[in-house]
C-alpha positions as CSV (number, residue, x, y, z in Angstrom):
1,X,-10.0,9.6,9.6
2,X,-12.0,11.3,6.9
3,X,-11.3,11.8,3.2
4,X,-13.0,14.1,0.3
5,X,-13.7,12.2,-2.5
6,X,-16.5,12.2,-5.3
7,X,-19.6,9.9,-4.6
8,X,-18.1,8.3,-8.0
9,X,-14.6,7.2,-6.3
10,X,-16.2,6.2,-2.3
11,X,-19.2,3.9,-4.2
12,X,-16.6,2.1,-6.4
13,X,-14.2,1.9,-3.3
14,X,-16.8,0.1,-1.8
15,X,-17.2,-2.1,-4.4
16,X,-13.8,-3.1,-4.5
17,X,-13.8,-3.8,-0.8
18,X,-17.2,-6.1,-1.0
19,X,-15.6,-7.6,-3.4
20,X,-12.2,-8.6,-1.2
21,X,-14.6,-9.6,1.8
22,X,-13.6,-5.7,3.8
23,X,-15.4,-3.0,4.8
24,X,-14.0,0.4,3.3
25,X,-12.3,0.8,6.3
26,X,-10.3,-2.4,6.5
27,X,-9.6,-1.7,2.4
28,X,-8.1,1.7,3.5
29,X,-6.3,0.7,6.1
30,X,-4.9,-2.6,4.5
31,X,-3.7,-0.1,1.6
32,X,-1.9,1.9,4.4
33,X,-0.5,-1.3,5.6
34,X,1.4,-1.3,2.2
35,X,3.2,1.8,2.1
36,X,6.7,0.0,3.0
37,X,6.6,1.9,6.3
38,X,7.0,-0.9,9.1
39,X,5.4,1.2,12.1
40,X,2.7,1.9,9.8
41,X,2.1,-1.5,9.0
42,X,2.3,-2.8,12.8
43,X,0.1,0.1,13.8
44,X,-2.5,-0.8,11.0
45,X,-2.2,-4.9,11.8
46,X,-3.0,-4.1,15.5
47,X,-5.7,-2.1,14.4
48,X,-7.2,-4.6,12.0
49,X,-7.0,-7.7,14.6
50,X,-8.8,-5.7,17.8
51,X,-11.6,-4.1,15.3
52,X,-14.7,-5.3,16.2
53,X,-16.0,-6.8,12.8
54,X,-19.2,-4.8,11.5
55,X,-23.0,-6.2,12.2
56,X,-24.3,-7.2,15.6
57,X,-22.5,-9.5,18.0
58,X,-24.6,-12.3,18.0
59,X,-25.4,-12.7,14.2
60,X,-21.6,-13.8,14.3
């Protein structure tokens, strides 16, 4: 998925997300999560718990 923002709004999206522990990713898809629609939100959960977490395997 891929959306047009200013270099303003993605570098203090990611600055919220560091802040809340997520990549800009996760942040956008938890968002999503919230839109009151339930499929949505089941989809987005699934998503979020097979996502293999950023970084290299074996720093984990």
């Amino acid at each position: 998925m891929q959306i047009r923002v200013t270099d303003d709004v993605r570098k203090r999206a990611k600055l919220v997300a560091k802040d809340h522990g997520l990549t800009l990713s996760e942040l956008v898809l938890n968002l999503l999560a919230q839109t009151g629609d339930k499929e949505l939100k089941n989809l987005v959960n699934k998503e979020l718990k097979e996502r293999p977490k950023p970084g290299r395997p074996w720093d984990k």
